[in-house]
C-alpha positions in Angstrom: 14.5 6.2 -11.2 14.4 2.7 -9.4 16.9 0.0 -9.5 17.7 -3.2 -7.7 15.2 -5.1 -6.1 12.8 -3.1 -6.2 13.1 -2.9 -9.9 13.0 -6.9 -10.4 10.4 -7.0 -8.2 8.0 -4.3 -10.1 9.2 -6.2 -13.1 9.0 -9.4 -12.6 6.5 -10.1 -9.6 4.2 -7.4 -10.1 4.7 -7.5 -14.1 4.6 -3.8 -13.8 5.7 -2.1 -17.4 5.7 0.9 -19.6 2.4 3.3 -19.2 1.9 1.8 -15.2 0.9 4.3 -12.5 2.8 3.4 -9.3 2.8 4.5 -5.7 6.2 5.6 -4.0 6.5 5.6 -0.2 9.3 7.0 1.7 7.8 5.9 5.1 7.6 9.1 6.3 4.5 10.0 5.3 5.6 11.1 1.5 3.3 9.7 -1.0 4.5 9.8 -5.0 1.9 9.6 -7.6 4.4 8.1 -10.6 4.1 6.6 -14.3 6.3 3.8 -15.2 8.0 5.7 -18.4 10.4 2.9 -19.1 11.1 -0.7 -17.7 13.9 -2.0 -18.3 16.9 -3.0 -15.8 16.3 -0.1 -13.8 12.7 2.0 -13.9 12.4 5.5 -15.5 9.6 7.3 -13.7 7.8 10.3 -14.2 6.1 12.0 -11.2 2.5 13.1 -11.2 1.9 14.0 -8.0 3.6 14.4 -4.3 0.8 13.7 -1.5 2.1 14.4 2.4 -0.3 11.8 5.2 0.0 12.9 8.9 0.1 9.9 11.2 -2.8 8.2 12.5 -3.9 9.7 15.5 -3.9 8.5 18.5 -0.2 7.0 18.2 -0.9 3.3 19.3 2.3 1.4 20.4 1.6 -2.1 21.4 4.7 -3.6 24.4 4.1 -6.7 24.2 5.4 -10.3 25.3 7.1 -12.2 22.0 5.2 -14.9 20.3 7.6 -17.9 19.4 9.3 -18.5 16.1 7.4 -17.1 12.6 4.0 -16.1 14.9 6.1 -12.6 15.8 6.0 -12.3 12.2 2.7 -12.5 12.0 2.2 -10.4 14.2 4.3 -7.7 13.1 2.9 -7.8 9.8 -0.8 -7.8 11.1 -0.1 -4.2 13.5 1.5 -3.1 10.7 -1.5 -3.6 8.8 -3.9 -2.5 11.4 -2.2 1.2 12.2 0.4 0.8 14.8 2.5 3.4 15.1 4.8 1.3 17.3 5.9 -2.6 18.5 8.2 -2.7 21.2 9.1 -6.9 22.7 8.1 -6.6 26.4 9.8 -8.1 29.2 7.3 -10.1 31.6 7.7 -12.5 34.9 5.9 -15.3 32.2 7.4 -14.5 29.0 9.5 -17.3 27.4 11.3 -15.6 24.4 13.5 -12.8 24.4 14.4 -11.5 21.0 17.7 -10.6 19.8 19.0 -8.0 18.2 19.2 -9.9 14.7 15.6 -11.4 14.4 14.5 -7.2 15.9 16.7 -6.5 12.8 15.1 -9.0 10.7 11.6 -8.3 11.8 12.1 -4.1 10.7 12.3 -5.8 7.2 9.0 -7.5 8.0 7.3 -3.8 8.8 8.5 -2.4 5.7 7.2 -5.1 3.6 4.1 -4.9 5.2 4.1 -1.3 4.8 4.3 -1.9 1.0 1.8 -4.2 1.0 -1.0 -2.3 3.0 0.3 1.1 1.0 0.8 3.1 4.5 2.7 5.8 4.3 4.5 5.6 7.6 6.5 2.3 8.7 5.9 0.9 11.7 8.9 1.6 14.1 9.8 -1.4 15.6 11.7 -0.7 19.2 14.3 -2.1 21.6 13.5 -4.7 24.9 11.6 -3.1 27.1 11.3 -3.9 31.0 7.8 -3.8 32.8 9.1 -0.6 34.5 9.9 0.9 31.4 6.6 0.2 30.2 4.6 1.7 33.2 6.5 5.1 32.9 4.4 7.7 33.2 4.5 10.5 30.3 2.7 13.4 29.5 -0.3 12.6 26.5 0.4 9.2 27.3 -2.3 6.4 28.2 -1.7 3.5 29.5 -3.6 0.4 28.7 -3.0 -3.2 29.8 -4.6 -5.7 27.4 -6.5 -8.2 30.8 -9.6 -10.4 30.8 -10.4 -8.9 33.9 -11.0 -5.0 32.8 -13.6 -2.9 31.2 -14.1 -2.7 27.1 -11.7 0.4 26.0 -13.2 3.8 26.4 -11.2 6.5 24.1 -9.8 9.1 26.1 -8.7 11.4 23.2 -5.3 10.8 24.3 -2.1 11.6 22.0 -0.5 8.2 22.3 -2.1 5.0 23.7 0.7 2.3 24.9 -1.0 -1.1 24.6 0.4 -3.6 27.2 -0.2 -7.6 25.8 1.3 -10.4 27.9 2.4 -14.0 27.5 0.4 -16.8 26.4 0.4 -17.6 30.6 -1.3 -14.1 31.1 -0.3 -11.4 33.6 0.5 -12.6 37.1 -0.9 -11.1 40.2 1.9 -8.2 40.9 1.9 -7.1 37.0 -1.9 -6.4 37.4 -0.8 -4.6 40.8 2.4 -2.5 39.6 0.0 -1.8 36.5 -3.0 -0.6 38.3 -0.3 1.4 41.0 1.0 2.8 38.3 -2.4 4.7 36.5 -2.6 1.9 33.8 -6.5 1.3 32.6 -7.0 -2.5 32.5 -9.4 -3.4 29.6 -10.8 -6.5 27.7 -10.7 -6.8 24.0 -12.9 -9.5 23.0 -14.8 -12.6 24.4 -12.3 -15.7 24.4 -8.7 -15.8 25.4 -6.3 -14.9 22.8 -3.1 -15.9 21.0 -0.4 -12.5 21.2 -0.2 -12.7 17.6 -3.9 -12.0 17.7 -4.6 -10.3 20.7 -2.3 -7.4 19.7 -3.5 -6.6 16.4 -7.5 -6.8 17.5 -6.8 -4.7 20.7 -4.7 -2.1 18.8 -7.8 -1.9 16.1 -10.3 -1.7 18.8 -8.8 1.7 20.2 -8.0 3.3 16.5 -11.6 2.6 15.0 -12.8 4.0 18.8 -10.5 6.9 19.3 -11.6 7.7 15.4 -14.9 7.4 15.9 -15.0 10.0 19.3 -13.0 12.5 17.5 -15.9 12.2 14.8 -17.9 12.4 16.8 -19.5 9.0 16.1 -22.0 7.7 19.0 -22.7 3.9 19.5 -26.0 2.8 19.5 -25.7 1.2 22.8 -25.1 5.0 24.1 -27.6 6.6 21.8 -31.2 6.9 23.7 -33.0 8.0 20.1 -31.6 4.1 18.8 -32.5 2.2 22.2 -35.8 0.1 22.3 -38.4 0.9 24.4 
């Protein structure tokens, strides 16, 4: 049975009624298979069929600096859409916004209703502040990757979890690139042209899922396939 909200909103938003087959999500990777059997107040459901997801793999978790105003929200519902694992608001010598703990609170809300939307059966965890240190702590499985202009196009590693780094709109300065690069981080480019965060955070963090998916396929580009290249 479902009640409040959740109820209107089948009812009313979705127009959802007697004889519907709906999805359940617990955000933990449980997947319900119902049928609406009445819809009324509340919603009488009968269950066809319970479906477990593992997480995506690799675990992406983008740090990043904190766009200003609705853009984080953007953001948050774009990663969510895109696979992330993780968003954690990064400290950075440029950064200009610091987000409290109500707008983290009210930007959770944000990742389950994007969750909803894109039918993914885990939630996006959205994290505390995190200092630059924090961020280039070395971990066992994990890889360190710091979103830079300056760096190669991403390579997957086959690594467990891949910590995206993104800065601020003013970029990384000098001794971030350093303490990055001192600290075993890979510095890699995600596209041609300079990037918003709200933007730059979900393309990077698809960039590494599609490639990490593809090398555990065992997918080759053409670029790296001799039978493909001309000549």
């Amino acid at each position: 049975q479902v009640s409040g909200e959740e109820a209107e909103h089948a009812r009313k938003a979705k127009r959802l009624s007697a004889g519907a087959a709906v999805e359940i999500l617990n955000g933990r990777g449980r997947v319900i298979d119902a049928e609406i059997v009445e819809a009324r107040r509340d919603l009488v459901l009968r269950i066809v069929a319970l479906r477990d997801h593992p997480p995506l793999a690799p675990r992406v978790e983008v740090w990043s600096a904190t766009p200003k105003g609705g853009r984080v929200d953007q953001m948050i519902d774009s990663l969510s859409e895109v696979g992330c694992a993780r968003w954690r608001p990064l400290d950075t010598e440029w950064g200009v916004v610091e987000p409290r703990d109500t707008k983290l609170a009210r930007l959770e809300r944000v990742a389950r209703e994007a969750s909803k939307q894109c039918g993914r059966a885990w939630i996006m965890d959205v994290g505390e502040r995190a200092s630059f240190a924090e961020a280039l702590e070395r971990e066992e499985r994990v890889k360190i990757v710091m979103a830079d202009a300056s760096g190669e196009p991403y390579e997957p590693s086959g690594a467990e979890v891949v910590r995206l780094l993104v800065g601020p709109e003013g970029g990384w300065t000098v001794n971030e690139r350093r303490r990055a690069e001192e600290a075993g981080a890979v510095l890699c480019r995600f596209g041609a042209h300079a990037m918003r965060i709200e933007v730059a955070a979900p393309v990077a963090a698809a960039i590494i899922l599609e490639s990490e998916r593809r090398a555990r396929a065992g997918v080759r580009s053409s670029r790296h396939d001799p039978e493909r290249s001309p000549g």
